[in-house]
mmCIF file as gemmi writes it, N, C-alpha and C atoms, coordinates in Angstrom:
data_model
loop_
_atom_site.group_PDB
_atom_site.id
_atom_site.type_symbol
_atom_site.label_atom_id
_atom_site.label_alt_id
_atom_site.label_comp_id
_atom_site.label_asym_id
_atom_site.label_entity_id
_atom_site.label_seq_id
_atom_site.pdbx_PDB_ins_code
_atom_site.Cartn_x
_atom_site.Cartn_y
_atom_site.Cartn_z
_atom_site.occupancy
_atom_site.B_iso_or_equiv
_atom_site.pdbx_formal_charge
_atom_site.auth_seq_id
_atom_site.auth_asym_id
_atom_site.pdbx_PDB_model_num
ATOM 1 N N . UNK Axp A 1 ? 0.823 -1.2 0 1 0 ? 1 A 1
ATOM 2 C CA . UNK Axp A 1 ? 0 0 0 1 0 ? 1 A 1
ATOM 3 C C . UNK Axp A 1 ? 0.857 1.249 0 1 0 ? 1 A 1
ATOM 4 N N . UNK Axp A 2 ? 2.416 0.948 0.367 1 0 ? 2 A 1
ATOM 5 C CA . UNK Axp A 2 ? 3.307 2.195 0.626 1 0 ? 2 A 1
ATOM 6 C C . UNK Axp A 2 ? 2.791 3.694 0.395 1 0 ? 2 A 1
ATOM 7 N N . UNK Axp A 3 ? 2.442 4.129 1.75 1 0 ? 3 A 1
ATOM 8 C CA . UNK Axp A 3 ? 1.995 5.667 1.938 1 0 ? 3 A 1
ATOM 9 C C . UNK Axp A 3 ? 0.754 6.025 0.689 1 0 ? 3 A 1
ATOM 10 N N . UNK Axp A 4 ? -0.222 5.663 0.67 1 0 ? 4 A 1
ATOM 11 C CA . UNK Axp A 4 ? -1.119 5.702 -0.093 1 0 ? 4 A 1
ATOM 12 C C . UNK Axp A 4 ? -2.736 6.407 0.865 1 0 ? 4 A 1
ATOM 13 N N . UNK Axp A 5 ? -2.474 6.038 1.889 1 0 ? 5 A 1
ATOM 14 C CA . UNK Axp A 5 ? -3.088 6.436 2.922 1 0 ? 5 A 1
ATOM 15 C C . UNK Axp A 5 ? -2.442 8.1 3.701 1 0 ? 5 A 1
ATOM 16 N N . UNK Axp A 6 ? -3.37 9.037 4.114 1 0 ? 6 A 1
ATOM 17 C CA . UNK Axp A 6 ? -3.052 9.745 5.199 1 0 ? 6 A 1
ATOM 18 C C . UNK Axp A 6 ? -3.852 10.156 6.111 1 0 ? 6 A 1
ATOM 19 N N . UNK Axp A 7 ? -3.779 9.866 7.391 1 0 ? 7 A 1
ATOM 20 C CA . UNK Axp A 7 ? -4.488 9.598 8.315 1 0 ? 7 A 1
ATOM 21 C C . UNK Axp A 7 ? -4.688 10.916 9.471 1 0 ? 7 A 1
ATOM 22 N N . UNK Axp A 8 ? -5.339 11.771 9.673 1 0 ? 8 A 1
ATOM 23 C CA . UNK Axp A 8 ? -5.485 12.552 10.443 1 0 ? 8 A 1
ATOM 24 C C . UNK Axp A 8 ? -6.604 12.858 11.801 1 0 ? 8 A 1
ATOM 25 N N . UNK Axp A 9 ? -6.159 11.786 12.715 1 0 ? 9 A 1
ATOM 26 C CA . UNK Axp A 9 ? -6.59 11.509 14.09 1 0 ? 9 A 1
ATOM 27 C C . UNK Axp A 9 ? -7.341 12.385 14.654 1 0 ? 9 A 1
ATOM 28 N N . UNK Axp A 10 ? -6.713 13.512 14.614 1 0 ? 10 A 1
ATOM 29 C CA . UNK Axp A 10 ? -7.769 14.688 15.451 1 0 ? 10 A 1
ATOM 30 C C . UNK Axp A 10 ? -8.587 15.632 14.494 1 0 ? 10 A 1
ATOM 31 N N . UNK Axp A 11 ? -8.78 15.128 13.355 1 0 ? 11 A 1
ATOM 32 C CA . UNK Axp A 11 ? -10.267 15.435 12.582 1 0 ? 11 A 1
ATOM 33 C C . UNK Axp A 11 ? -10.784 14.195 12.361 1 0 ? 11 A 1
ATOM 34 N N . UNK Axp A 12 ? -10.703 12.917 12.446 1 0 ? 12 A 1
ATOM 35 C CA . UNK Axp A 12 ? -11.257 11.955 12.155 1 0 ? 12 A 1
ATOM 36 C C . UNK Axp A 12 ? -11.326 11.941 11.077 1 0 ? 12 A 1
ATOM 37 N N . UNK Axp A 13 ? -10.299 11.822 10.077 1 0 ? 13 A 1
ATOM 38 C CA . UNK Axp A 13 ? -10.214 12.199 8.748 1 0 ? 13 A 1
ATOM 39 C C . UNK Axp A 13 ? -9.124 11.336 8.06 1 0 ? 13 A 1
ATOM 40 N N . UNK Axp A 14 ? -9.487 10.483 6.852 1 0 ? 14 A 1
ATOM 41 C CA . UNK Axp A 14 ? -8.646 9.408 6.265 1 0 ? 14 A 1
ATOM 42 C C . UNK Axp A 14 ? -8.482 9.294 5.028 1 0 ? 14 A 1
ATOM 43 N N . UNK Axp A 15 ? -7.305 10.067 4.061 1 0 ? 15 A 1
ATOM 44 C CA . UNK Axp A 15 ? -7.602 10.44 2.818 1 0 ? 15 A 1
ATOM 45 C C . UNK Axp A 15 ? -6.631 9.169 1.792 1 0 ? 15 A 1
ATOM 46 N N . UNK Axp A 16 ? -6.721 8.71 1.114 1 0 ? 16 A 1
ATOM 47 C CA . UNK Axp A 16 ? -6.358 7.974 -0.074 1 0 ? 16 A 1
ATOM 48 C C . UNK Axp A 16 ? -5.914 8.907 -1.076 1 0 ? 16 A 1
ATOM 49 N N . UNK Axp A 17 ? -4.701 8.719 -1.793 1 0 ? 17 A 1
ATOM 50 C CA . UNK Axp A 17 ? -4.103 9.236 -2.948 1 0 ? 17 A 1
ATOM 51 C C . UNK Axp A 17 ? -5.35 9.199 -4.438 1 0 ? 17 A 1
ATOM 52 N N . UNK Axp A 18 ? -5.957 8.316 -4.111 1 0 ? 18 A 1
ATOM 53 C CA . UNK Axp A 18 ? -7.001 8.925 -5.114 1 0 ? 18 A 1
ATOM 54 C C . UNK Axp A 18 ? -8.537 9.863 -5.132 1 0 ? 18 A 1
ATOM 55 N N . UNK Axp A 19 ? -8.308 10.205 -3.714 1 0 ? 19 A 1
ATOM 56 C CA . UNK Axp A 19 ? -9.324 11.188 -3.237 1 0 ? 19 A 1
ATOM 57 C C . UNK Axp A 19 ? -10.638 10.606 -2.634 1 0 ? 19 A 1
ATOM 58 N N . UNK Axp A 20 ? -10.336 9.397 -2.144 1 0 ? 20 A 1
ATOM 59 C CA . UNK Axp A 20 ? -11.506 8.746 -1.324 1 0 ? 20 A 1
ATOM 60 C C . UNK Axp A 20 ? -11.254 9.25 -0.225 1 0 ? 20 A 1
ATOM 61 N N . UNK Axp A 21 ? -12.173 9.828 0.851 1 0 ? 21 A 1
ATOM 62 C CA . UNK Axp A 21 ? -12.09 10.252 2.313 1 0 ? 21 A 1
ATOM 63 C C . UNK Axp A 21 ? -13.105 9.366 2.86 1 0 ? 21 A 1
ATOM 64 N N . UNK Axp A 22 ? -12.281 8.893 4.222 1 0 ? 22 A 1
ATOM 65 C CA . UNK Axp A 22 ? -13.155 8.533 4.86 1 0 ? 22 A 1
ATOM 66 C C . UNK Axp A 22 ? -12.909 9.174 6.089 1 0 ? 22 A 1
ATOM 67 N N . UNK Axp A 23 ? -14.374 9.259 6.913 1 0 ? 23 A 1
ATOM 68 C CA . UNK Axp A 23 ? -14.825 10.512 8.202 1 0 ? 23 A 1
ATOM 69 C C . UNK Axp A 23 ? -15.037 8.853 9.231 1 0 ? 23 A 1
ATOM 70 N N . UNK Axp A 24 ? -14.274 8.866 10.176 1 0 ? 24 A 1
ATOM 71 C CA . UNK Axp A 24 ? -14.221 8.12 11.45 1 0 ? 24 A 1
ATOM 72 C C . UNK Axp A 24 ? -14.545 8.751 12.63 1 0 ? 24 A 1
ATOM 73 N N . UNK Axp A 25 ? -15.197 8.058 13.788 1 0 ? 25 A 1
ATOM 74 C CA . UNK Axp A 25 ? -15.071 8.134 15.056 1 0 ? 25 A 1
ATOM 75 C C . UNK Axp A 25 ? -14.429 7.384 15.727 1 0 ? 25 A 1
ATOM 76 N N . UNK Axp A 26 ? -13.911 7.895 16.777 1 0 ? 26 A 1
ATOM 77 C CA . UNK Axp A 26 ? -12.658 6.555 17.687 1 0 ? 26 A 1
ATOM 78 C C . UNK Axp A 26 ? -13.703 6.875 19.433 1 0 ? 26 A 1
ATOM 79 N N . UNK Axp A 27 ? -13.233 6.007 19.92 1 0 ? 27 A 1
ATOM 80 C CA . UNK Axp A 27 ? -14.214 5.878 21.455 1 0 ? 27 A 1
ATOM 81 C C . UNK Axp A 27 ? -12.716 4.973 22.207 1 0 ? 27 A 1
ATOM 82 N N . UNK Axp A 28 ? -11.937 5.401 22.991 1 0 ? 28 A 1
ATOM 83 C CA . UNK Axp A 28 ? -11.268 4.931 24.012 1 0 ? 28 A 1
ATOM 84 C C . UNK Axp A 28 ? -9.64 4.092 22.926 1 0 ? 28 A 1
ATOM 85 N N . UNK Axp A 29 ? -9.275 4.424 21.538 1 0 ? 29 A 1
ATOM 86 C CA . UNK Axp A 29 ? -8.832 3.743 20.74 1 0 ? 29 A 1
ATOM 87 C C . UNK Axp A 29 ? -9.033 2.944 20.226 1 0 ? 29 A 1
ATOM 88 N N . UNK Axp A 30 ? -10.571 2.737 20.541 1 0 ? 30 A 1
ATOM 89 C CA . UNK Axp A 30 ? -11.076 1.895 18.662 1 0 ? 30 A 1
ATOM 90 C C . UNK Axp A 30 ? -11.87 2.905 17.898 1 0 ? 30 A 1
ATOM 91 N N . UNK Axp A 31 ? -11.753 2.124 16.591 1 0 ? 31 A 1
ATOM 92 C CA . UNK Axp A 31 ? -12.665 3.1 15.527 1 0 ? 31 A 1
ATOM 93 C C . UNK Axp A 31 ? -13.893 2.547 15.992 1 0 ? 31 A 1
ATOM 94 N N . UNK Axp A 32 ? -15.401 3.601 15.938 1 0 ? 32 A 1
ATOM 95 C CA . UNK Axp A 32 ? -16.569 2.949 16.56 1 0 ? 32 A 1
ATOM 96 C C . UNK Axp A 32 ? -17.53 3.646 15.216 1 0 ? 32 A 1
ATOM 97 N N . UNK Axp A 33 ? -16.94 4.09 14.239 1 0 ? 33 A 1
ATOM 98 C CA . UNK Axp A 33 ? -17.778 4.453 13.015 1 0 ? 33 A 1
ATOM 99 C C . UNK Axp A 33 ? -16.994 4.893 11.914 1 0 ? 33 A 1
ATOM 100 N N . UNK Axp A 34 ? -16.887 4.627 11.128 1 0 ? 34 A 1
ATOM 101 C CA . UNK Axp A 34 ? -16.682 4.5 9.567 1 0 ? 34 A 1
ATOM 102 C C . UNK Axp A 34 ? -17.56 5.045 8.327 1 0 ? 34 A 1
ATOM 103 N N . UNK Axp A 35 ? -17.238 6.653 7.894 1 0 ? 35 A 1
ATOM 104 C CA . UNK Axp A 35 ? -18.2 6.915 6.667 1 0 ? 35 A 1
ATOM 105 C C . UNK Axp A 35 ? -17.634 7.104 5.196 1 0 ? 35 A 1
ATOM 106 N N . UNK Axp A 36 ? -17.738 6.852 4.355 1 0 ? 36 A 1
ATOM 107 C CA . UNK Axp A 36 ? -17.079 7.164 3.019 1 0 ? 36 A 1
ATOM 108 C C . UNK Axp A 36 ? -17.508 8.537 2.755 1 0 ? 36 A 1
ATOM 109 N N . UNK Axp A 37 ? -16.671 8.864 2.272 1 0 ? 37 A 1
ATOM 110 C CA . UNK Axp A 37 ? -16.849 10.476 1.7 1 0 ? 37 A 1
ATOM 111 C C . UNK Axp A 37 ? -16.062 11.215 0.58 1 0 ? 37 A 1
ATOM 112 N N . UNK Axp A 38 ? -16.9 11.822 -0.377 1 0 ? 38 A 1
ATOM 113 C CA . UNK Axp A 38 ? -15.628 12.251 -1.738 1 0 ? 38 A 1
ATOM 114 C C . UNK Axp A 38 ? -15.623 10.877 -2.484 1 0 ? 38 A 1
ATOM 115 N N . UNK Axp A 39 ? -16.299 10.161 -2.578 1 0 ? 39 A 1
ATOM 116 C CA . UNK Axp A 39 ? -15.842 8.87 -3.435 1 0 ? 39 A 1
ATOM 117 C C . UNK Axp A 39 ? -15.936 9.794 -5.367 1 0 ? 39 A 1
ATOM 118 N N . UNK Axp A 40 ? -14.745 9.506 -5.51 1 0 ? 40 A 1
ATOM 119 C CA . UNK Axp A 40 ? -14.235 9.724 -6.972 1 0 ? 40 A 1
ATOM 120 C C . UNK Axp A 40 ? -15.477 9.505 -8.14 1 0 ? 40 A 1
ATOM 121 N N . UNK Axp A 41 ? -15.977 10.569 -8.878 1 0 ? 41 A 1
ATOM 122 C CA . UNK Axp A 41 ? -16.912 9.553 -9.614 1 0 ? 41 A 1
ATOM 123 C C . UNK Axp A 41 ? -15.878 8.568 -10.737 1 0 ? 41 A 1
ATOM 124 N N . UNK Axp A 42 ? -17.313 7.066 -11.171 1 0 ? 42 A 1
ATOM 125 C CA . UNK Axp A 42 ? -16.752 6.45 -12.228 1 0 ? 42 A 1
ATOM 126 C C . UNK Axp A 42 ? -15.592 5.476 -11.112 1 0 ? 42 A 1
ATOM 127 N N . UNK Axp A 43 ? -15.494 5.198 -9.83 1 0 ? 43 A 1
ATOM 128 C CA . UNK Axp A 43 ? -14.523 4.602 -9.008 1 0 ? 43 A 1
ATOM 129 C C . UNK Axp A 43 ? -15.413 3.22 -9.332 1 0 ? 43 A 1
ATOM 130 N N . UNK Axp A 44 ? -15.008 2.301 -9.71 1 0 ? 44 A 1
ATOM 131 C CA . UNK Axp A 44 ? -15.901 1.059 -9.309 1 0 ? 44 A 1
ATOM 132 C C . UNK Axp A 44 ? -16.111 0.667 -7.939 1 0 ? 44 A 1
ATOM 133 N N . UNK Axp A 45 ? -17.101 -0.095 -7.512 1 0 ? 45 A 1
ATOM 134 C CA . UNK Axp A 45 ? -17.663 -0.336 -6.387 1 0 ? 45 A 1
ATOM 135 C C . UNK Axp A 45 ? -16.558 -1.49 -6.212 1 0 ? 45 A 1
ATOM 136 N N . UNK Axp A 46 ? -15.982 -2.324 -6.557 1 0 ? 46 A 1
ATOM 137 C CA . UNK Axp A 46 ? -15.134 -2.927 -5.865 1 0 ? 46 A 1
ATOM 138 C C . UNK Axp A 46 ? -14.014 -2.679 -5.217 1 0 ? 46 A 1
ATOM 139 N N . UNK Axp A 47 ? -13.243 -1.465 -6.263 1 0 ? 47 A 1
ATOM 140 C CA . UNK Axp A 47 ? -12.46 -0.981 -5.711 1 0 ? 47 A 1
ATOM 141 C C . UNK Axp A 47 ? -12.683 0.037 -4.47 1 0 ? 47 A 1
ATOM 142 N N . UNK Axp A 48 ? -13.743 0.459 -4.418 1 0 ? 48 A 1
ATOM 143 C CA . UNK Axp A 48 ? -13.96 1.072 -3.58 1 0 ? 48 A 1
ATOM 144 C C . UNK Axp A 48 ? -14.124 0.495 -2.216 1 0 ? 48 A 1
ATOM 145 N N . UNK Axp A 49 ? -14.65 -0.719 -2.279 1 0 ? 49 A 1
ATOM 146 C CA . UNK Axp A 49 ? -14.661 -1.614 -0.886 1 0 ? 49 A 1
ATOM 147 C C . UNK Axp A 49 ? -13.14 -2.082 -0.565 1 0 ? 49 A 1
ATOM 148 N N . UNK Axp A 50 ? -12.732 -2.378 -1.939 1 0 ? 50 A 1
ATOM 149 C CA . UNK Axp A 50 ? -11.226 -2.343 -1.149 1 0 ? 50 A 1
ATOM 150 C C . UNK Axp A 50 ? -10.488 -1.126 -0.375 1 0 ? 50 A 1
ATOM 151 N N . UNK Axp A 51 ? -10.584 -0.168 -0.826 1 0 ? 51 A 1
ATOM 152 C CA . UNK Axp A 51 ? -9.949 0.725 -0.37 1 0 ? 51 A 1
ATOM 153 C C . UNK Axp A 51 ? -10.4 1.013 0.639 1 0 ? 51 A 1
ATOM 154 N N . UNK Axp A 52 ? -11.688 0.982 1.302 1 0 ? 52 A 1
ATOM 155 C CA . UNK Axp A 52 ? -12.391 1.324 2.49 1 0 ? 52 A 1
ATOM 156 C C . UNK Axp A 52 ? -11.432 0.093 3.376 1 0 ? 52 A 1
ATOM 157 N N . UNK Axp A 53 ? -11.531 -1.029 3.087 1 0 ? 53 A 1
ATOM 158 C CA . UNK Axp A 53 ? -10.967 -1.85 4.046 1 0 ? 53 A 1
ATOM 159 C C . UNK Axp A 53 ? -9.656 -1.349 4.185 1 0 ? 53 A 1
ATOM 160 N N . UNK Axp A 54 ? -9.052 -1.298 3.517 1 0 ? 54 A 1
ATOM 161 C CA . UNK Axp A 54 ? -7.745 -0.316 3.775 1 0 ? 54 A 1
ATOM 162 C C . UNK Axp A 54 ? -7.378 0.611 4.47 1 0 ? 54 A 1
ATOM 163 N N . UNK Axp A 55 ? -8.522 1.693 4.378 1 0 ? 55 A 1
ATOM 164 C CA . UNK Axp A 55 ? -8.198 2.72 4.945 1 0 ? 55 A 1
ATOM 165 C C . UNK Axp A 55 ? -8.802 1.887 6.434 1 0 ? 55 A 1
ATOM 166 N N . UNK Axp A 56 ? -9.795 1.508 6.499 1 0 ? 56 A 1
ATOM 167 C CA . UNK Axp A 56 ? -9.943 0.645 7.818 1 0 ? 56 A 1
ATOM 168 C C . UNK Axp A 56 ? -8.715 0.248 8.904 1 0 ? 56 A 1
ATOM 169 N N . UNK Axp A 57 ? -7.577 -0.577 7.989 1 0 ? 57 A 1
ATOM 170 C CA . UNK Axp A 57 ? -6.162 -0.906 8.457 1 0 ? 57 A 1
ATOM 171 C C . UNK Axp A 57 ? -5.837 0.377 8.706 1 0 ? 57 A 1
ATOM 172 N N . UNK Axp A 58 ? -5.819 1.319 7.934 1 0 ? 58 A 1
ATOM 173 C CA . UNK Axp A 58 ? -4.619 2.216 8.261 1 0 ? 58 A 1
ATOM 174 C C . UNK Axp A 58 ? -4.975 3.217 9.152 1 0 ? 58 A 1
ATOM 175 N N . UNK Axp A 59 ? -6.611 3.431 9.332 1 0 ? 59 A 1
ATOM 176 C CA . UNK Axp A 59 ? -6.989 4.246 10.672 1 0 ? 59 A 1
ATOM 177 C C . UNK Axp A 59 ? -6.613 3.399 11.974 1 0 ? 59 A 1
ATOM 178 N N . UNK Axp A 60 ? -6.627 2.458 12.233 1 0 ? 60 A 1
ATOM 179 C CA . UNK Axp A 60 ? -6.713 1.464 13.249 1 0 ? 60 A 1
ATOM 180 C C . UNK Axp A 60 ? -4.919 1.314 13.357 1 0 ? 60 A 1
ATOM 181 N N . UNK Axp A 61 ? -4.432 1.028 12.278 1 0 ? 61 A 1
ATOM 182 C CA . UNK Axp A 61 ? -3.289 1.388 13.099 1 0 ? 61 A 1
ATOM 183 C C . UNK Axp A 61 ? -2.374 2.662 13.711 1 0 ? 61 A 1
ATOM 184 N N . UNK Axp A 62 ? -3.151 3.718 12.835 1 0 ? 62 A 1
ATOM 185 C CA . UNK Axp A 62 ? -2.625 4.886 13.169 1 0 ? 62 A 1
ATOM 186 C C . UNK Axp A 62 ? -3.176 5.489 14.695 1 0 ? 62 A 1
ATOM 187 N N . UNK Axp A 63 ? -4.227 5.094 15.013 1 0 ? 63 A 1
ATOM 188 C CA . UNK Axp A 63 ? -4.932 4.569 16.695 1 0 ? 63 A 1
ATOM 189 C C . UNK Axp A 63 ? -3.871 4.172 17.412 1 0 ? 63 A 1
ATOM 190 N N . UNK Axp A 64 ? -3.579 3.167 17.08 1 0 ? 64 A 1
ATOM 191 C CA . UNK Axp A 64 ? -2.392 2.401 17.543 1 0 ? 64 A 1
ATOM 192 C C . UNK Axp A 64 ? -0.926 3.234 18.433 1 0 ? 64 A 1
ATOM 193 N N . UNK Axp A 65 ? -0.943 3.945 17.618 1 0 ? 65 A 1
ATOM 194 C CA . UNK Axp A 65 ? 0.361 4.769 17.564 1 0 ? 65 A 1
ATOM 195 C C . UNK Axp A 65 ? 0.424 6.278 18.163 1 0 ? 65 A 1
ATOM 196 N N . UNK Axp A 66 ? 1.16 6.45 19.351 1 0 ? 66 A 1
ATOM 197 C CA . UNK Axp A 66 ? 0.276 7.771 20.054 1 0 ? 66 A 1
ATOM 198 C C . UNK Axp A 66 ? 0.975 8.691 19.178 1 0 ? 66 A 1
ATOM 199 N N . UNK Axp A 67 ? 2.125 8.474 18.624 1 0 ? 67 A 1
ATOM 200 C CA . UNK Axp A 67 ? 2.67 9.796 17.609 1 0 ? 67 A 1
ATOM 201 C C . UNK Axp A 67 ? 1.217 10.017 16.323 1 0 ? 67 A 1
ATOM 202 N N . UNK Axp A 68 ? 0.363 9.262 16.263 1 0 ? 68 A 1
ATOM 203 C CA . UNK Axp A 68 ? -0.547 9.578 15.329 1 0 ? 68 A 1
ATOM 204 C C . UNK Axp A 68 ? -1.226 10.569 15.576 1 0 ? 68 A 1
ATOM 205 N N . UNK Axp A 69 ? -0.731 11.859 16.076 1 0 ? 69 A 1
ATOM 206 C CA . UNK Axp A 69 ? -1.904 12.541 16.633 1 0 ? 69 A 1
ATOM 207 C C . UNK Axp A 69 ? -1.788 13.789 15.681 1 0 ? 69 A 1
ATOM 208 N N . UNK Axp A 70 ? -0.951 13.912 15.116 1 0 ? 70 A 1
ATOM 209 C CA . UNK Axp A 70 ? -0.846 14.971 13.48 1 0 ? 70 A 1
ATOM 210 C C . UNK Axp A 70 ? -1.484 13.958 12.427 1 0 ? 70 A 1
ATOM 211 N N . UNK Axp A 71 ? -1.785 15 11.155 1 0 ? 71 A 1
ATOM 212 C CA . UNK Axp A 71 ? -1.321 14.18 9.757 1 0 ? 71 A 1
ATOM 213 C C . UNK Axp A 71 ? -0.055 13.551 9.365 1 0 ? 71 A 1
ATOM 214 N N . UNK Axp A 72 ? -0.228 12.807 9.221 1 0 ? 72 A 1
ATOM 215 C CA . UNK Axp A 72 ? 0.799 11.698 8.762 1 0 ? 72 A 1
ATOM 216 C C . UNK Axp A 72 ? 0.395 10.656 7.58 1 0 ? 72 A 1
ATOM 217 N N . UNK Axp A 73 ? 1.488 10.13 6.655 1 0 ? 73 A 1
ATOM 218 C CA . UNK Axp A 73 ? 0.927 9.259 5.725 1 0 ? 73 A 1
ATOM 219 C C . UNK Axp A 73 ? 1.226 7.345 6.567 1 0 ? 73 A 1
ATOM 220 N N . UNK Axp A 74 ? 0.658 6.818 6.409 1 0 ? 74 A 1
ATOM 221 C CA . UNK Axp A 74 ? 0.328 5.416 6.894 1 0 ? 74 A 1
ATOM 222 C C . UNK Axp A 74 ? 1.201 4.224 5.752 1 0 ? 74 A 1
ATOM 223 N N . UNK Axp A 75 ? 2.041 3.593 6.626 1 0 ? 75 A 1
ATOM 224 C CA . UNK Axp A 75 ? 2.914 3.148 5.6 1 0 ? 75 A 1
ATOM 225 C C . UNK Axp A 75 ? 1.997 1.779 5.796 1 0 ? 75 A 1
ATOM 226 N N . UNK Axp A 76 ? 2.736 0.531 5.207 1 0 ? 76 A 1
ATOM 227 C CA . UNK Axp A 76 ? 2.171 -1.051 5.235 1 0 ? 76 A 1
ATOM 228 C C . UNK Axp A 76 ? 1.763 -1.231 6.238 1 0 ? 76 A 1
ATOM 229 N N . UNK Axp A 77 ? 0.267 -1.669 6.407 1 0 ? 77 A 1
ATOM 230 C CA . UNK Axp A 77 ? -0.476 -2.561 7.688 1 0 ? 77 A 1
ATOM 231 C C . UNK Axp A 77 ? -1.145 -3.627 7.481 1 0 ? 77 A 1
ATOM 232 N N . UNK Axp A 78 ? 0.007 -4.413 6.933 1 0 ? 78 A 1
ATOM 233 C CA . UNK Axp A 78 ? -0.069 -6.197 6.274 1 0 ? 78 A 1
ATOM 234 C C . UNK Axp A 78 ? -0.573 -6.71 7.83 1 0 ? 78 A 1
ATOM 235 N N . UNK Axp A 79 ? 0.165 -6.048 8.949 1 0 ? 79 A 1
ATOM 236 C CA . UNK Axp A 79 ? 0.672 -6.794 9.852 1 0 ? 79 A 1
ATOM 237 C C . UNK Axp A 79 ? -0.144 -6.408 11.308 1 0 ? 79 A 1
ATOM 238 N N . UNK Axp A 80 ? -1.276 -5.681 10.661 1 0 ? 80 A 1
ATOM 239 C CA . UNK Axp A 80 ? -2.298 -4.995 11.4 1 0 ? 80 A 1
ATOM 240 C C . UNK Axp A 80 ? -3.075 -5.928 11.487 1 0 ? 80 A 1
ATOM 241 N N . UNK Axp A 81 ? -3.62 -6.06 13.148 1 0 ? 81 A 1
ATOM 242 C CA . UNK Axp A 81 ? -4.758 -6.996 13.424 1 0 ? 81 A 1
ATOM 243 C C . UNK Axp A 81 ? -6.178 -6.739 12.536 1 0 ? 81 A 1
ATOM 244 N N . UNK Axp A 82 ? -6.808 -7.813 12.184 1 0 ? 82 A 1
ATOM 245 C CA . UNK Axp A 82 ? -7.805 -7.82 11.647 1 0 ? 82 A 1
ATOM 246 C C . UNK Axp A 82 ? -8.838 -7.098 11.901 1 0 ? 82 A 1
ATOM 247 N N . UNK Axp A 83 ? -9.308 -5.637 11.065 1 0 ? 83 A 1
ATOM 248 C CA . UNK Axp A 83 ? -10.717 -4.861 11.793 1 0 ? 83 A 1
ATOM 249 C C . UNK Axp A 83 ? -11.375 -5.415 12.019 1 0 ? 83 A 1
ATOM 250 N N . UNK Axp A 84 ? -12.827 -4.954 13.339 1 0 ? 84 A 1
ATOM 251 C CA . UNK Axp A 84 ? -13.704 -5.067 13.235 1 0 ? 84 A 1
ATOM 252 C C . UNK Axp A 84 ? -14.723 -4.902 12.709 1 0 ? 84 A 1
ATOM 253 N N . UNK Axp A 85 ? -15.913 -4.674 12.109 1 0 ? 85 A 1
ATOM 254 C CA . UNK Axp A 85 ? -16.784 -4.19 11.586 1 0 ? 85 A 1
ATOM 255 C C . UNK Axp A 85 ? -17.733 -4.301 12.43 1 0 ? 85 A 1
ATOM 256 N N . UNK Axp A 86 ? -18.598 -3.054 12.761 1 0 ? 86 A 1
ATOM 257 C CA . UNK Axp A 86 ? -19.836 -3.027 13.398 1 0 ? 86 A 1
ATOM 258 C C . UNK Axp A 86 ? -20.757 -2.506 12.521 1 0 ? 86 A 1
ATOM 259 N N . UNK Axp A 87 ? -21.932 -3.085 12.147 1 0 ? 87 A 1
ATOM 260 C CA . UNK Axp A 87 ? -22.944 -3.326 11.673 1 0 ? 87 A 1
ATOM 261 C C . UNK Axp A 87 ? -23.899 -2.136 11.893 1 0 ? 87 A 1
ATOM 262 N N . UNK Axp A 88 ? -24.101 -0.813 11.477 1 0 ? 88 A 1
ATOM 263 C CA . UNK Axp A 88 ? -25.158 -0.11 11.836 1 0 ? 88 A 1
ATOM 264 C C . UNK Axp A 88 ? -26.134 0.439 10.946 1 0 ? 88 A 1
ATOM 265 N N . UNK Axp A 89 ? -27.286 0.836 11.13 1 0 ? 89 A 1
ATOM 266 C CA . UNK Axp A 89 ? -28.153 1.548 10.373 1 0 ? 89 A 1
ATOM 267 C C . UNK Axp A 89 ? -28.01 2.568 9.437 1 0 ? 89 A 1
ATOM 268 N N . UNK Axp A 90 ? -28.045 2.365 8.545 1 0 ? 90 A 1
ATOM 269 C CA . UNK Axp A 90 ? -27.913 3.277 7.877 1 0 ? 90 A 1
ATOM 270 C C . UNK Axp A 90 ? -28.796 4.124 7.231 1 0 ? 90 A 1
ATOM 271 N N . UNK Axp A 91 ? -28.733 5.425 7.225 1 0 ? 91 A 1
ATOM 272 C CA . UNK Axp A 91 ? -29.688 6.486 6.967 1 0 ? 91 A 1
ATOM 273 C C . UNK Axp A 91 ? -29.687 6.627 4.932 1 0 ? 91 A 1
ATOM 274 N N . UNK Axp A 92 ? -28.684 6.757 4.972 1 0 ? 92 A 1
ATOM 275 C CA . UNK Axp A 92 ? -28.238 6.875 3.29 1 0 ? 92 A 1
ATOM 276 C C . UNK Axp A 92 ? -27.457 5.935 2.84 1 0 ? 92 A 1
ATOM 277 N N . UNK Axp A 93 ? -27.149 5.972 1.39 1 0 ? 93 A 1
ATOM 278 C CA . UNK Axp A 93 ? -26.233 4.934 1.007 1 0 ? 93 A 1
ATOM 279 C C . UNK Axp A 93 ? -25.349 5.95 0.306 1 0 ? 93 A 1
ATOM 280 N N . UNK Axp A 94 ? -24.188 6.121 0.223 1 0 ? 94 A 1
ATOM 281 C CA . UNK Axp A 94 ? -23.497 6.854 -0.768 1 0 ? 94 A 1
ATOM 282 C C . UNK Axp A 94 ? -23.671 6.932 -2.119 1 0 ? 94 A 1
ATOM 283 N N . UNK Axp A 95 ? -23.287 7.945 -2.844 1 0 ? 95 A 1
ATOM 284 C CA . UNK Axp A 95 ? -23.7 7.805 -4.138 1 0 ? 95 A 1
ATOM 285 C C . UNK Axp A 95 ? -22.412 7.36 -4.784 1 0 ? 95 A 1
ATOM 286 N N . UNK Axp A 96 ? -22.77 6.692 -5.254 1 0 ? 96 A 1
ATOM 287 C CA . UNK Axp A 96 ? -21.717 5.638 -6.463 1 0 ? 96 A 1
ATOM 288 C C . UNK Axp A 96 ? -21.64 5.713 -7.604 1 0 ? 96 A 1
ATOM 289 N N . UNK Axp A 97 ? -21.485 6.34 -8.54 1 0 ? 97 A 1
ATOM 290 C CA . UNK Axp A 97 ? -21.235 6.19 -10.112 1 0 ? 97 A 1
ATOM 291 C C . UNK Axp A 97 ? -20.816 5.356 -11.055 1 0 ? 97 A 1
């Protein structure tokens, strides 16, 4: 993934080199919500789930890490424990192209 990710902790803010953002909440150092945002038009939906899981790794490990508390870019998190996913309601669905 080398630095493809940049992760900014104290906006809850997780940007991808191709302009996918994703908007997080953290509760005690876990992530406790996950939103896509800015999705690229014309991005396919697969790639796009990949990259969400990604940025998933790379918020969670940047949690991890108390120097994460600037922007910073997120190097390999091969080696990052497996996210969780919590399951919630959803009001909207993003728009997808």
């Amino acid at each position: 993934m080398s630095q493809a990710w940049t992760v900014d902790r104290i906006s809850g803010i997780a940007e991808h080199q191709t302009g996918l953002t994703l908007a997080f909440t953290e509760s005690h150092g876990q992530v406790q919500q996950i939103t896509p945002r800015h999705v690229p038009k014309g991005m396919d939906s697969l790639k796009m789930v990949r990259l969400i899981r990604e940025g998933m790794e790379a918020i969670e490990s940047g949690l991890g890490n108390a120097a994460s508390r600037s922007s910073r870019p997120v190097g390999d998190v091969s080696s990052a424990t497996k996210p969780v996913v919590v399951k919630r309601k959803r009001r909207f669905a993003p728009k997808v192209e």
